[in-house]
N, C-alpha and C positions, 0 to 999 in steps of 0.2 A: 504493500500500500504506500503512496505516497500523494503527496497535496497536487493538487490539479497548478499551482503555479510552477511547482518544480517540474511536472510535466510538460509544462511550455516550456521550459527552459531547455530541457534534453530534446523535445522537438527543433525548437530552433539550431542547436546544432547540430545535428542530426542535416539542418537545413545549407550547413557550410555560415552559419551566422556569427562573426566575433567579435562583431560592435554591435550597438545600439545606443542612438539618439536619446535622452530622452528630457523632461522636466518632472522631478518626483513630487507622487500623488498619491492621499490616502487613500483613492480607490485602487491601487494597485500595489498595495505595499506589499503585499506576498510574495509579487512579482520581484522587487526590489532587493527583500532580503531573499530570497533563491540568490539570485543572479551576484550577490555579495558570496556565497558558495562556489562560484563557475568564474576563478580568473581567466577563461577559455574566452572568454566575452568582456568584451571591452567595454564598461558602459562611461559614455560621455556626459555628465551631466551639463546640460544648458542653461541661457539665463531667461527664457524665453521659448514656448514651442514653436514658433514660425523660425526661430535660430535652428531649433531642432529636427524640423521636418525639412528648411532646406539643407545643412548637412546630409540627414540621408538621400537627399535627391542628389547631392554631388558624390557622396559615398557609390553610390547606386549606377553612375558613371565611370568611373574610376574600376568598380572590380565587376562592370556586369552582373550582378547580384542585383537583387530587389533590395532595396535600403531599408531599414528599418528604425522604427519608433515608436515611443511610450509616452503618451500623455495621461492626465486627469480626466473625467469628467469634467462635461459644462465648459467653463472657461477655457481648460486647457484644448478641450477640443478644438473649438470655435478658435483659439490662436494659430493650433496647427492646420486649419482650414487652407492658409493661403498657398502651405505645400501640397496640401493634397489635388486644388485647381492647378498650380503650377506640372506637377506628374500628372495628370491628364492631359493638359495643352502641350507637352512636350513627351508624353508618350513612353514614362521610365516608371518602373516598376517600383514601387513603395507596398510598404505594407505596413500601416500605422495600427496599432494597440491603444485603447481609450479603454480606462476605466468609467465602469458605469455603476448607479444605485444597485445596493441590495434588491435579489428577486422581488422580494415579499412586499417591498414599497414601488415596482415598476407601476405606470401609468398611476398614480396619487402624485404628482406634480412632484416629486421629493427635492431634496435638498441638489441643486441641479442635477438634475435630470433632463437629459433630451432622448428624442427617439432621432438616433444617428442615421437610421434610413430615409427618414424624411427631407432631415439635414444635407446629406450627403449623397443621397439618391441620384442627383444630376451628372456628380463628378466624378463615382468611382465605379468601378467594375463589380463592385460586389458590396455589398453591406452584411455582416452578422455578426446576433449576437449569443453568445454561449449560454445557454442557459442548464444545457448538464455539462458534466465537468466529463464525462466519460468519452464525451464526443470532441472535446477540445483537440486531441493532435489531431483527430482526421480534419477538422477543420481549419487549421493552422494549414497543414500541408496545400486544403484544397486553396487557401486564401494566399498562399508561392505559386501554385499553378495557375492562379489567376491572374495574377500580376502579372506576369511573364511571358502568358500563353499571348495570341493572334494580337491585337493591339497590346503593348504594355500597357500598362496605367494602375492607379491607385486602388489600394482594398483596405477597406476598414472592418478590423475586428475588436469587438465591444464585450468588453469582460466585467458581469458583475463583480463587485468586490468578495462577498459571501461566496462565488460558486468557486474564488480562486482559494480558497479553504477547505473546500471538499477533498475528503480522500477517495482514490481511485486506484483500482486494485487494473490497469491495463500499462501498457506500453507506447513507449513515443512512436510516431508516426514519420514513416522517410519520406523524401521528395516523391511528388507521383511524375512520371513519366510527362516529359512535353512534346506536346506534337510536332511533328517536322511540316510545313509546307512545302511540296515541290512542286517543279513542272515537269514535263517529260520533253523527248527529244522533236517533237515535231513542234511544239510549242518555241524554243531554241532556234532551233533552224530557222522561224520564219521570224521573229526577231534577226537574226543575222543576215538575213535576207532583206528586210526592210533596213538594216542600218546601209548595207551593200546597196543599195537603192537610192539613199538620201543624199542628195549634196553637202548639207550642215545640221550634220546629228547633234543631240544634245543632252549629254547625262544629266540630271540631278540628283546630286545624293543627300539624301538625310541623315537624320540620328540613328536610326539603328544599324548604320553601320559601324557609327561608332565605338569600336572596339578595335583590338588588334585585327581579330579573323576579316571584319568587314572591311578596313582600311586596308589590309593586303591584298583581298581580293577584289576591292575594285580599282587599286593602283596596277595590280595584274592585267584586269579586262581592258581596262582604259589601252594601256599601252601596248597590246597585244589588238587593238580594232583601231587604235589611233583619235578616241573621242575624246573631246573638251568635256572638263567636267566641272560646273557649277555647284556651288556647296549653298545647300539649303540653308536658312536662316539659322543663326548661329551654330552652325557645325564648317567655319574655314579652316579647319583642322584636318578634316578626311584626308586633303591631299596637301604634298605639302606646296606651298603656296610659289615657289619657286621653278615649281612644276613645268616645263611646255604644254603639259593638257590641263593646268590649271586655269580656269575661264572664269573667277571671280567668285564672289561673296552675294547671294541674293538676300540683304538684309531689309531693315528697316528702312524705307527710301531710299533704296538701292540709288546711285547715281547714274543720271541721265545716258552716259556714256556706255555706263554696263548694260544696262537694261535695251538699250536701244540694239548694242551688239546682239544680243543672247536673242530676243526676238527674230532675227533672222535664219534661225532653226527652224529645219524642214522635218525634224525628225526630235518629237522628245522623247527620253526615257528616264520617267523617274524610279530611284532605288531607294526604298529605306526612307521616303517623303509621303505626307500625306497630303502636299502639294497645298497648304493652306494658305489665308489671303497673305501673307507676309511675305513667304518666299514667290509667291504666284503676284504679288506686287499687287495688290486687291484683285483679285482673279483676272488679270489681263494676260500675264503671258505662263504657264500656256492660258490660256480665256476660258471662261465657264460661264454660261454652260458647253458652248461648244468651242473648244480651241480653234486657232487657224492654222496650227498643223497637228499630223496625227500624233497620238501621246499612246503611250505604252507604259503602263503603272505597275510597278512590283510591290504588293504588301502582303502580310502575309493574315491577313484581314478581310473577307470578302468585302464586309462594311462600310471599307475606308474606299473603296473602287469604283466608281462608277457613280453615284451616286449625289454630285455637286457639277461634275461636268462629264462631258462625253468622252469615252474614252474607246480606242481602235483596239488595243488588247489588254487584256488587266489581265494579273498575271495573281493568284495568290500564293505567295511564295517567300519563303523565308530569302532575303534579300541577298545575304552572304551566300549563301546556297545557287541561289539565280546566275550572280556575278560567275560562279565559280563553273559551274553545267555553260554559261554560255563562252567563257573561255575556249572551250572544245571547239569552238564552230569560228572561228575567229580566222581572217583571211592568211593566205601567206604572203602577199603584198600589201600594204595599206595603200589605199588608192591617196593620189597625190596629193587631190583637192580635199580631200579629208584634215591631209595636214598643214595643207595652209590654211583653214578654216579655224582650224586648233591655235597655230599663231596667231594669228588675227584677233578672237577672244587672247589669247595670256597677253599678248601686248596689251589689251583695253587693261585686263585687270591689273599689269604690274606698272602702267602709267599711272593708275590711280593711286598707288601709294608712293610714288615720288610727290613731293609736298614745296614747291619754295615760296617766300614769304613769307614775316617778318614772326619770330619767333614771342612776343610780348607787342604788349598794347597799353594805355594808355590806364585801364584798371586791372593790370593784371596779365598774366602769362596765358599765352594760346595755348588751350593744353594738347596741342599735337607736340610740343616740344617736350611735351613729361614722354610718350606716346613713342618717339621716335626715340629717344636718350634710353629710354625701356626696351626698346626693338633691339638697341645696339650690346646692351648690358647682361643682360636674358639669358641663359645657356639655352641652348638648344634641345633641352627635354623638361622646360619652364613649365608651371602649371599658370596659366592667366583665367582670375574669375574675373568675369565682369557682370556688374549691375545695372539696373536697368536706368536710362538716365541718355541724353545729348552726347554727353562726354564718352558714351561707346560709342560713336558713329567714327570717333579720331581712333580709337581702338581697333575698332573693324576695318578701318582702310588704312594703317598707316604700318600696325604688326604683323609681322609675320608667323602663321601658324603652320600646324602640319609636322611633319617628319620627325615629329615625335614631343613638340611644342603644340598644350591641349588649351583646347578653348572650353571653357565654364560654365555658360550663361542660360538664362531661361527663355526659351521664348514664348512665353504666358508674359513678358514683360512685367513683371513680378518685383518692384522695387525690396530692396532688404537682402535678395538673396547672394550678394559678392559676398559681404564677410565671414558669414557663416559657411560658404562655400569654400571659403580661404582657406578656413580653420580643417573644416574634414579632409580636404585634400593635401594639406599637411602633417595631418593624422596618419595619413594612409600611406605618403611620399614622403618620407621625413628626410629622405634625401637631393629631394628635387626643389630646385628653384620654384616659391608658390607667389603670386605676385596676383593682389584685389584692387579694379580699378572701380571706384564707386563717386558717385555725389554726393555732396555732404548734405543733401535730403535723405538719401538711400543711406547714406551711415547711421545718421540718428535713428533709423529704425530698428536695426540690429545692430549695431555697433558693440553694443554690450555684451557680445561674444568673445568681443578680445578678453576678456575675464575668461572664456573659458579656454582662450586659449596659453593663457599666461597658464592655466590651473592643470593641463594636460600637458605641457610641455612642447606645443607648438609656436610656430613662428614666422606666418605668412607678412609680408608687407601689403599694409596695406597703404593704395594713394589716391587721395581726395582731392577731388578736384571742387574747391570750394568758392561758388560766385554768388552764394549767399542768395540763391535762387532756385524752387524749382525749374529748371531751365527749360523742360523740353514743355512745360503747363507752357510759359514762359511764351515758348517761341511760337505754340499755335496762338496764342492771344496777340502775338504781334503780327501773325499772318493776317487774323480774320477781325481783329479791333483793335487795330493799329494806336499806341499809345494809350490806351485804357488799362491799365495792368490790377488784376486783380486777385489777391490771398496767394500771390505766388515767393514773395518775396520772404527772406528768413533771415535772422540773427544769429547766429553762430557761435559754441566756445570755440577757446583757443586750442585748437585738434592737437596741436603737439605737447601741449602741456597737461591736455584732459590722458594722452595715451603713458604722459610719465605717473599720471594718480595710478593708473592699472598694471605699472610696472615695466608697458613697454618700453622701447626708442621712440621720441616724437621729432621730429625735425618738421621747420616750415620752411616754406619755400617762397619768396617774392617775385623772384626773377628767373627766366631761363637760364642762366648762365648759373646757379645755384642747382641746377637736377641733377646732373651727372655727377656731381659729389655726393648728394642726399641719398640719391640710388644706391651709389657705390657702400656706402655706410650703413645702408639698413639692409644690402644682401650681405656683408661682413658679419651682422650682428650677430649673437646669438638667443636674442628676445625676438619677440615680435616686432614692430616697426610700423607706425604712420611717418608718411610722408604726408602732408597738407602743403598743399598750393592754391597760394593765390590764384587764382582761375578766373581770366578775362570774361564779364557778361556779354559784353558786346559781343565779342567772338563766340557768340552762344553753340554752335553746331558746325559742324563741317562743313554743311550747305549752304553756308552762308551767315551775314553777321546779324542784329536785333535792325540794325538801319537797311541792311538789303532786306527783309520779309516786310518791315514797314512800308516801305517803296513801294513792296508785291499787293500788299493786305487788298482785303477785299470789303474797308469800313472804312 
């Protein structure tokens, strides 16, 4: 016999589980002291659950694993909410734990209490809640198969406090089996036949190739058919960026230049994309509902296929799998115009991050000077988180990622999520260069994870780009009410002096000609590290400054 928490506990390893996120709660204290039993699992404690649940969505990156986390009831839920929308919109496997009321007081309003299905019913793959203790592993297991199986995404499992007290005379539960999706060889073949066919193909890759196996195999396929390959909204990482088939970044307001290039693809294929409005540049290219050339969708989801725009062949199939079957069919000459086609995209995307022009401004430094000073400083197997916020758009076009140099970020646009991102992936890489580029909007909202990362022993830098402004509210209020500025503006402590209360390095920065030392000093350190920069408002976005959108504005 033993307590139904400790058997969560042998399930989860059982699971390959040796971290967990969490914020502690007296609905799940059972949980808590088990897991004080098992130094096999790492538990990180957080200052915050939205700290917590994005960790596991960067954990959850980093080792291909479902990430995981432990909050409270009520509050604590509701804080971790904004991880579990963000692993939906970005399509990564989480599996968050919520303690909930005693059985005996369910549905009497109890002392917070919510029905998590109701809550969360929009965002995740699965909702349950335990109410015998005997069925807890098969349930844990089924809630890994869930995350993981045909779309990733989030699963909440909701454990009374009382039923994690039960004793239970069974056994922990292993991994169930995950389904593979293939295609076969005729399905191949004419894929390879359509790319043989097209004058300017066009990959797009997503997230789930994000891992080792997929980045091999579609730097394999690529270079073996000769395709340019566009990297889906925050994933410039796939390839590396220096690539000849690498054809740009389809981010937030992709630039004029890119966007117009990649349009003149006669042939798409997306890998590992659910092709959503951001990388699809609000559904124009490819278009939806019906594109203006044919598209060919690899997911391994029927659901995600077909179903917003028209598609010539959907393919459901595990993505890595696809790339690697279609490898075989792959010509013995690359036809010529294929590869001038390829050039033609890398030139667009590698002139977009050539930058000149003047490095500081009249209130403060351009922050492509922190951006590029970072580019040059960075080893080569760097972890870069970035938050949501203007000041990634000099991020996304100015660094270089790829070849083994990982990009962070959420595209649920998820402000909060850089530091906490910093922290786990320094958790995890305690060897690798970890470097958080955030706004000092986006700091204040998790920032207070540097506490935990002072308290586990990591050491990301983080650097704030601080204009004393939501910048990107900011910059649509100057496009569309030109000089009306409204609840966008902020007051700021002193970032460097607030990171030396918390034990780390704080250094400020005024001027560009001050970065490359402050860099240099916080990847030396051996604490954590803010760098804070004065960060130019005018210079609001890469696309332009607060007096060219005013120019543009449409009031």
């Amino acid at each position: 016999m033993r307590r139904a928490a400790d058997l969560l506990i042998d399930t989860l390893i059982l699971h390959g589980v040796d971290r967990v996120f969490c914020v502690p709660g007296e609905s799940y204290l059972s949980v808590l002291d088990g897991l004080s039993q098992h130094p096999d699992i790492d538990v990180v404690t957080c200052r915050h659950e939205s700290g917590a649940g994005f960790m596991a969505l960067a954990d959850a990156r980093l080792t291909g694993r479902p990430g995981v986390a432990f909050v409270s009831r009520g509050p604590g839920a509701m804080n971790a909410a904004i991880a579990v929308h963000s692993a939906e919109q970005d399509a990564v496997p989480l599996v968050l734990f919520i303690g909930q009321v005693e059985r005996v007081h369910r549905h009497m309003g109890a002392f917070q209490e919510i029905n998590y299905e109701r809550v969360f019913g929009s965002m995740v793959k699965r909702v349950v809640e335990v109410n015998d203790a005997t069925r807890l592993p098969d349930i844990v297991a089924t809630a890994f198969h869930a995350a993981q199986s045909g779309t990733p995404g989030p699963v909440v499992v909701a454990l009374p406090e009382d039923m994690l007290e039960d004793m239970v005379d069974c056994e922990p539960a292993k991994p169930l089996t995950l389904p593979i999706a293939d295609v076969g060889y005729d399905a191949l073949a004419d894929v390879a036949r359509q790319i043989g066919h097209a004058q300017r193909p066009l990959v797009i890759a997503g997230g789930l190739l994000k891992n080792s196996d997929g980045q091999s195999a579609l730097r394999d396929l690529v270079e073996a058919f000769g395709l340019p390959v566009a990297a889906a909204v925050r994933h410039a990482d796939l390839l590396p960026n220096t690539h000849p088939l690498y054809a740009g970044h389809l981010a937030y307001g992709a630039p004029k230049e890119l966007s117009t290039a990649v349009e003149q693809a006669d042939l798409v294929i997306a890998v590992g994309s659910r092709l959503g409005d951001v990388t699809t540049q609000g559904y124009r290219f490819p278009g939806a509902p019906r594109p203006a050339q044919p598209v060919i969708h690899v997911w391994p989801d029927a659901a995600a296929i077909g179903h917003i725009r028209q598609v010539d062949l959907g393919l459901v199939c595990d993505p890595a799998r696809f790339l690697k079957g279609l490898r075989a069919h792959a010509p013995r000459q690359i036809p010529a115009h294929h590869l001038a086609w390829s050039r033609r995209l890398h030139e667009v995307a590698t002139g977009l991050r050539h930058r000149e022009g003047p490095l500081d401004a009249d209130d403060g430094v351009i922050f492509a000077a922190a951006v590029q000073a970072a580019d040059r400083l960075l080893a080569d197997d760097a972890i870069i988180t970035i938050d949501s916020g203007n000041f990634g758009g000099w991020v996304q076009r100015l660094m270089r990622f790829g070849g083994g140099r990982t990009m962070l970020a959420p595209s649920s646009g998820a402000m909060g999520y850089g530091v906490p991102a910093a922290v786990a992936a320094n958790l995890r890489c305690p060897h690798r260069d970890v470097m958080c580029f955030v706004g000092d909007g986006g700091f204040l909202m998790t920032g207070n994870e540097l506490a935990t990362a002072i308290q586990c022993g990591a050491r990301p830098i983080i650097v704030i780009a601080d204009n004393g402004s939501y910048g990107t509210i900011r910059m649509h209020q100057e496009k569309h009410f030109p000089k009306r500025v409204s609840a966008t503006a902020l007051v700021n402590p002193d970032f460097a002096r607030l990171a030396e209360t918390y034990g780390a390095l704080g250094i400020s920065v005024d001027r560009s000609d001050e970065i490359e030392n402050a860099l240099q000093t916080a990847l030396a350190s051996t604490r954590p590290a803010i760098v804070s920069i004065r960060t130019s408002l005018e210079h609001i976005s890469a696309a332009g400054t607060i007096a060219e959108f005013r120019k543009s504005g449409s009031v």
